[in-house]
C-alpha positions as CSV (number, residue, x, y, z in Angstrom):
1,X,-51.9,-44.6,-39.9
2,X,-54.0,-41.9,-38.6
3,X,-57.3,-43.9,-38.0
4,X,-54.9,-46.3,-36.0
5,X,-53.3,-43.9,-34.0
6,X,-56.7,-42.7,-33.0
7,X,-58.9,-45.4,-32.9
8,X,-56.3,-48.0,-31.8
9,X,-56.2,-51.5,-33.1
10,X,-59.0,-51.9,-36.2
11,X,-60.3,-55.9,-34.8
12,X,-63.8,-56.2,-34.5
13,X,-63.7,-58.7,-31.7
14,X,-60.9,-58.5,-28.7
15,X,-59.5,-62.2,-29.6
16,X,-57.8,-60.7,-32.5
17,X,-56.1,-57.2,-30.8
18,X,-52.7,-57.3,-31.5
19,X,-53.0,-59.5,-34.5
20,X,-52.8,-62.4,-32.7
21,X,-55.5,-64.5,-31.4
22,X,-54.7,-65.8,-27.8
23,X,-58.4,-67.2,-26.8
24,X,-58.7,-70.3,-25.0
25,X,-61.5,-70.8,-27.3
26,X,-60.0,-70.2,-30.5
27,X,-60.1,-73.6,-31.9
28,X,-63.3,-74.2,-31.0
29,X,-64.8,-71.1,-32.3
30,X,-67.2,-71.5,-35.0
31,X,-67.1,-67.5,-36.0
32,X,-63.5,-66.8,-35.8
33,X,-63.4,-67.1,-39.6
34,X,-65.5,-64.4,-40.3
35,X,-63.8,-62.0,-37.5
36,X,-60.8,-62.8,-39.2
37,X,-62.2,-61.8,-42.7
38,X,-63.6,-58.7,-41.5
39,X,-60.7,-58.2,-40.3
40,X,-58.3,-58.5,-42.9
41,X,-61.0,-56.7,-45.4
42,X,-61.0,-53.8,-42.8
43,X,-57.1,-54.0,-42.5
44,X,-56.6,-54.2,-46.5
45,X,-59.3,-51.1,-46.9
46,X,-57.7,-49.0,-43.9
47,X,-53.8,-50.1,-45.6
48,X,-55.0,-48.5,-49.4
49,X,-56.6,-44.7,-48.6
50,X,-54.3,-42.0,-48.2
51,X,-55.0,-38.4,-47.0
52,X,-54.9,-37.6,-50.7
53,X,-57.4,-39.8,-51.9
54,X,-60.2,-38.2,-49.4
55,X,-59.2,-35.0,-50.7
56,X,-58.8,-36.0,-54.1
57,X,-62.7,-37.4,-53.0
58,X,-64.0,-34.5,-51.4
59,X,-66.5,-31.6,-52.5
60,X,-65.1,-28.3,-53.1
61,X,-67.3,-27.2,-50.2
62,X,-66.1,-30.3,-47.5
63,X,-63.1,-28.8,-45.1
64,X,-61.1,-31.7,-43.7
């Protein structure tokens, strides 16, 4: 929630913003598959890690 809020949407390519692909192009696109792996492995990644686990992760000498 907090990468989001500061980074803004987490797609690698502006087609998929928002979540939902409005390119002219779309169905012609040849690499919109892999955009739209990336960007569910990115989502799914970002979705599972919580505040606790980096600080369950840190060092004893890492301030967040």
């Amino acid at each position: 929630m907090i990468l989001r809020l500061t980074e803004g949407d987490l797609a690698p390519v502006a087609c998929l913003d928002g979540g939902i692909n409005t390119c002219s192009r779309r169905d012609e696109c040849s690499t919109l598959f892999v955009w739209e792996k990336i960007y569910k492995a990115v989502n799914e990644v970002v979705d599972n890690i919580t505040l606790l686990d980096i600080v369950r992760n840190a060092s004893d000498n890492y301030v967040i």
